[in-house]
C-alpha positions as semicolon CSV with decimal commas, in nm:
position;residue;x (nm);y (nm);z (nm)
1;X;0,905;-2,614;1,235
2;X;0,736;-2,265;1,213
3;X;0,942;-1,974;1,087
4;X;1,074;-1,746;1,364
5;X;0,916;-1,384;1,242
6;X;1,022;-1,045;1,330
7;X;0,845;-0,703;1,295
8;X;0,589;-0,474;1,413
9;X;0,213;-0,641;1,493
10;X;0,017;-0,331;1,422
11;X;-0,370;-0,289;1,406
12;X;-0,372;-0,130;1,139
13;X;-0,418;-0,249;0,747
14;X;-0,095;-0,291;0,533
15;X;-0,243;0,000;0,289
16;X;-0,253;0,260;0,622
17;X;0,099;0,193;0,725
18;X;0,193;0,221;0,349
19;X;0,028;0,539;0,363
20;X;0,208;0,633;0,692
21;X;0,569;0,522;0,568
22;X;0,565;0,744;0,254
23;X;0,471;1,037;0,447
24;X;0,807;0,959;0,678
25;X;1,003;1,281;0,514
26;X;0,710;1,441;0,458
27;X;0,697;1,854;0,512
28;X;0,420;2,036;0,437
29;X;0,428;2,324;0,146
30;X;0,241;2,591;0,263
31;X;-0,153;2,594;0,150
32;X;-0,115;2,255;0,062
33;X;-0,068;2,028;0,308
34;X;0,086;1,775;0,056
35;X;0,415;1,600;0,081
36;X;0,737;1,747;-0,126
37;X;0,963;1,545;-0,267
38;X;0,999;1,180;-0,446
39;X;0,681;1,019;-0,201
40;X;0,467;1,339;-0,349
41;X;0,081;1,296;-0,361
42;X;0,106;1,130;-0,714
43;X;0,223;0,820;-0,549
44;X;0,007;0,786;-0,307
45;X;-0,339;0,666;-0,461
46;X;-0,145;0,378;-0,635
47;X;0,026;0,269;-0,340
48;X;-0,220;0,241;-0,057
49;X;-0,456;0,114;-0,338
50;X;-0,160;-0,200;-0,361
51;X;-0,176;-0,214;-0,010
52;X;-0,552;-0,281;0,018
53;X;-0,525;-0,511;-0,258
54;X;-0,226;-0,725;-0,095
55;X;-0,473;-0,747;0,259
56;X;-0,758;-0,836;0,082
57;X;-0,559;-1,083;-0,117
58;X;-0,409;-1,273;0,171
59;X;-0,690;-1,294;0,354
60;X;-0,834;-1,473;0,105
61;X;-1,132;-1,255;0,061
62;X;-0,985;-1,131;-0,286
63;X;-0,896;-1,478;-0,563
64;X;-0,750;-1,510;-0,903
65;X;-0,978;-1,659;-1,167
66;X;-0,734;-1,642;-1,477
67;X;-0,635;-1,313;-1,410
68;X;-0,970;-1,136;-1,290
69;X;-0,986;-1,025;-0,930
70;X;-1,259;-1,179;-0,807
71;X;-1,437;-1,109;-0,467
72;X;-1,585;-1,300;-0,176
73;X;-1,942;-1,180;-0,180
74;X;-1,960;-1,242;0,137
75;X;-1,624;-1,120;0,282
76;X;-1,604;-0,832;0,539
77;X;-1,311;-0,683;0,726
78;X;-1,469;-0,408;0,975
79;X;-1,231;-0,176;0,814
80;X;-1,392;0,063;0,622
81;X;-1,135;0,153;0,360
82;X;-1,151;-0,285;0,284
83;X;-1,473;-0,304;0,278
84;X;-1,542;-0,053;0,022
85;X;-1,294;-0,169;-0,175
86;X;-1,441;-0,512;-0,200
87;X;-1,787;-0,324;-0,283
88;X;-1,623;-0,151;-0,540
89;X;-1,495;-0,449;-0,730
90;X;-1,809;-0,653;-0,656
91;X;-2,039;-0,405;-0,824
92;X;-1,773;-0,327;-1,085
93;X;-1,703;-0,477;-1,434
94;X;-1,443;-0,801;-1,415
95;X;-1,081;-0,615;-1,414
96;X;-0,713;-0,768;-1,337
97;X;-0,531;-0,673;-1,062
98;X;-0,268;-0,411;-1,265
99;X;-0,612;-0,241;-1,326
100;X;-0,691;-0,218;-1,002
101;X;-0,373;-0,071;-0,861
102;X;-0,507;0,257;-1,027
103;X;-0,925;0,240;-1,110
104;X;-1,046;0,477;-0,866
105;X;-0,749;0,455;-0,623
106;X;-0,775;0,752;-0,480
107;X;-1,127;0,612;-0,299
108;X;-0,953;0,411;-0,110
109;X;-0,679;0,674;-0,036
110;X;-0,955;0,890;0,103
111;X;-1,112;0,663;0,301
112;X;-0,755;0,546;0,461
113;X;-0,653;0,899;0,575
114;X;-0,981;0,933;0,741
115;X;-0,943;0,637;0,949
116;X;-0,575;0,760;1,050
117;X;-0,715;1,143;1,090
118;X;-1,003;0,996;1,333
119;X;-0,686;0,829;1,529
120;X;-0,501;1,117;1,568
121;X;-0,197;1,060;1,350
122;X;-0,320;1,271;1,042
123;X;-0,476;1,647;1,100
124;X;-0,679;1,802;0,821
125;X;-0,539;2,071;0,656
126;X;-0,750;2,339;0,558
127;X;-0,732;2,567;0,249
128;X;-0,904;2,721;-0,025
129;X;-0,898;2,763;-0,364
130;X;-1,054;2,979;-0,574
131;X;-1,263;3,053;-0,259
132;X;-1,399;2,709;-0,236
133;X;-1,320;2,468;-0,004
134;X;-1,118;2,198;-0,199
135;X;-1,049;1,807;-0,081
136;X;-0,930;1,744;0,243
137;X;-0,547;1,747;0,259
138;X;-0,356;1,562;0,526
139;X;-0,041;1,638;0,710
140;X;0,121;1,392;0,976
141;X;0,082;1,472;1,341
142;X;0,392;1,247;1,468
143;X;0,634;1,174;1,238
144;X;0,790;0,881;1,497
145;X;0,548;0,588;1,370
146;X;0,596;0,719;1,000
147;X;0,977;0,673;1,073
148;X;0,993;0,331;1,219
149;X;0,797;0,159;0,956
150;X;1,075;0,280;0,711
151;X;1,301;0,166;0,950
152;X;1,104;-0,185;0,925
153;X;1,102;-0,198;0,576
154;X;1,460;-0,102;0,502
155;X;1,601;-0,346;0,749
156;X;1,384;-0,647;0,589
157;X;1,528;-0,548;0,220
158;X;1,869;-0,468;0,358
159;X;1,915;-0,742;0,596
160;X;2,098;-1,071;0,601
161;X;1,808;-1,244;0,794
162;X;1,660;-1,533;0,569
163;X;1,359;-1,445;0,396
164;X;1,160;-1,724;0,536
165;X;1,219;-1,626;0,885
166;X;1,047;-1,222;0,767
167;X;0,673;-1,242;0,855
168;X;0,479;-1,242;0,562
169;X;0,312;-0,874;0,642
170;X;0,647;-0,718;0,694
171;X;0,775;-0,848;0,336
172;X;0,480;-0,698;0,156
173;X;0,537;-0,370;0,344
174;X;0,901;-0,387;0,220
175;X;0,819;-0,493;-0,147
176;X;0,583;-0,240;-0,228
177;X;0,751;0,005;-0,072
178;X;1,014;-0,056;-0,310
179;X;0,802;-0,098;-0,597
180;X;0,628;0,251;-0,552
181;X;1,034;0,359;-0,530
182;X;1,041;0,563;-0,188
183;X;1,294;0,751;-0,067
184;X;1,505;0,682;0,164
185;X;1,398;0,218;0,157
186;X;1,540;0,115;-0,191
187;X;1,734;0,313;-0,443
188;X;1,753;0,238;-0,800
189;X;2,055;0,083;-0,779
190;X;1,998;-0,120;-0,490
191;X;1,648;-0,295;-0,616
192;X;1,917;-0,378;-0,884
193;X;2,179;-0,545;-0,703
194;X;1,887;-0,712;-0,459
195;X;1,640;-0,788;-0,724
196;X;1,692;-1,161;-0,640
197;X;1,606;-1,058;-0,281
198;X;1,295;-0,884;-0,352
199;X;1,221;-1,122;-0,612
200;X;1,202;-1,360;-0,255
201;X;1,023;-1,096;-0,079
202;X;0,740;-1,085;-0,294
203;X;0,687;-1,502;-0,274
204;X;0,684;-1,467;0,068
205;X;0,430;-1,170;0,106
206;X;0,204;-1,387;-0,118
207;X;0,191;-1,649;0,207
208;X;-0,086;-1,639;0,385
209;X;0,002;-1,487;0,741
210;X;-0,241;-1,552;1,052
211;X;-0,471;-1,292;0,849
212;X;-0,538;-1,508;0,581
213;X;-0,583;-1,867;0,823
214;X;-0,465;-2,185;0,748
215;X;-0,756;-2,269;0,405
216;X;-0,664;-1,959;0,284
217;X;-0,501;-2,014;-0,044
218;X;-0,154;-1,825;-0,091
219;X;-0,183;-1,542;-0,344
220;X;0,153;-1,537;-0,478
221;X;0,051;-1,390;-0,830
222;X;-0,160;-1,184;-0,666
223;X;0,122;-1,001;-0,518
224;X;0,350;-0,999;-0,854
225;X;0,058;-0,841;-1,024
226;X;-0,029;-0,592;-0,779
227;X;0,380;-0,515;-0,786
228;X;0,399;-0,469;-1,083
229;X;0,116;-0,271;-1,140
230;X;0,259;-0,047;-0,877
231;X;0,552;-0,023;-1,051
232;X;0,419;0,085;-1,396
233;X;0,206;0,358;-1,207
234;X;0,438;0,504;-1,008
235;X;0,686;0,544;-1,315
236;X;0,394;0,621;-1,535
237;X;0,392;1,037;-1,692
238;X;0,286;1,281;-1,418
239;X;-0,038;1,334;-1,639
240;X;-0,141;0,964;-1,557
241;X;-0,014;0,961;-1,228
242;X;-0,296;1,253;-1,146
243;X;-0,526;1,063;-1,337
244;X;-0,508;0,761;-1,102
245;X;-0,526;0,992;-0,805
246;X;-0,855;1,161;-0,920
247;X;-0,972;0,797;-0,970
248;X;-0,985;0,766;-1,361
């Protein structure tokens, strides 16, 4: 019998709601544009990076040869922020997936705030510094999408439905928005007291949803090693944390 799922069936990639639900408290600091607080722009680089990973991953366009991510030559998405990513690894040096969370994340960052700035739910920011125009910041237009995917992923972490009855996309959302520690989904004490839940989570984001088709071949330890990965980053000194984001 096929699992009875739940959740929201967005168009958009796991990485740009990931991107979207840590900007759901955001407010803007003047000349800045960036988001205050706990889901600050060190963060984000690592996090929609582990997004883009995860997609790639379950739709089967992204392996695991004894720890090496290793592309499908081939593979295309039509999104651009995917498809450069798979570019990037394909022309890059072999590298596991922790390495990956952070190598030249913010790339894909950029690329996934364009694509939500050309929908409409980002605006550029403008500023300079130093009297020279600097990166393009991004600030949220509507905070009510932002919102309900937090909503989403608290209620799959904090709810008593069985974890094979969460659709597979909606438990990755959930389990790396915990691992990058965001407020207001997961505290500190809570991935505690429902590590065994997350730990279940995680299993099931590694299943291979209607994305990933039937031959697709479950990434599982792809999605503990982009988790963890995550994880380290995210609690990594603020020095390294800025070096992911510039892409080192």
């Amino acid at each position: 019998m096929t699992p009875v799922t739940h959740g929201s069936r967005s168009p958009r990639s796991l990485a740009a709601r990931l991107c979207l639900l840590a900007r759901a408290t955001e407010s803007v600091r003047p000349g800045t544009g960036g988001a205050d607080g706990a889901d600050g722009p060190d963060r984000l680089p690592p996090l929609v990076r582990a997004g883009a990973l995860t997609e790639l991953a379950r739709r089967g366009l992204l392996t695991d040869d004894g720890g090496v991510v290793t592309p499908d030559l081939d593979g295309r998405t039509d999104d651009p922020a995917l498809d450069d990513l798979l570019e990037l690894i394909t022309e890059s040096p072999p590298h596991g997936w922790r390495d990956w969370v952070t190598r030249h994340a913010g790339t894909t960052l950029d690329a996934v705030q364009a694509g939500l700035a050309e929908e409409g739910v980002l605006r550029v920011v403008s500023r300079r510094w130093l009297g020279l125009l600097p990166p393009r910041d991004y600030a949220l237009v509507d905070g009510e999408a932002a919102r309900a995917l937090r909503a989403d992923a608290r209620r799959v972490l904090r709810g008593r439905e069985p974890v094979a009855r969460v659709a597979p996309e909606d438990a990755a959302l959930a389990v790396l928005a915990a691992a990058a520690g965001l407020t207001g989904v997961v505290s500190a004490e809570e991935r505690t007291a429902r590590g065994r839940r997350l730990g279940e989570l995680a299993r099931r984001a590694g299943q291979c949803g209607p994305a990933g088709g039937p031959a697709a071949v479950a990434p599982v330890r792809a999605v503990a090693e982009v988790r963890a990965g995550l994880a380290a980053a995210v609690a990594a000194p603020e020095g390294s944390a800025a070096a992911s984001a510039a892409g080192g």
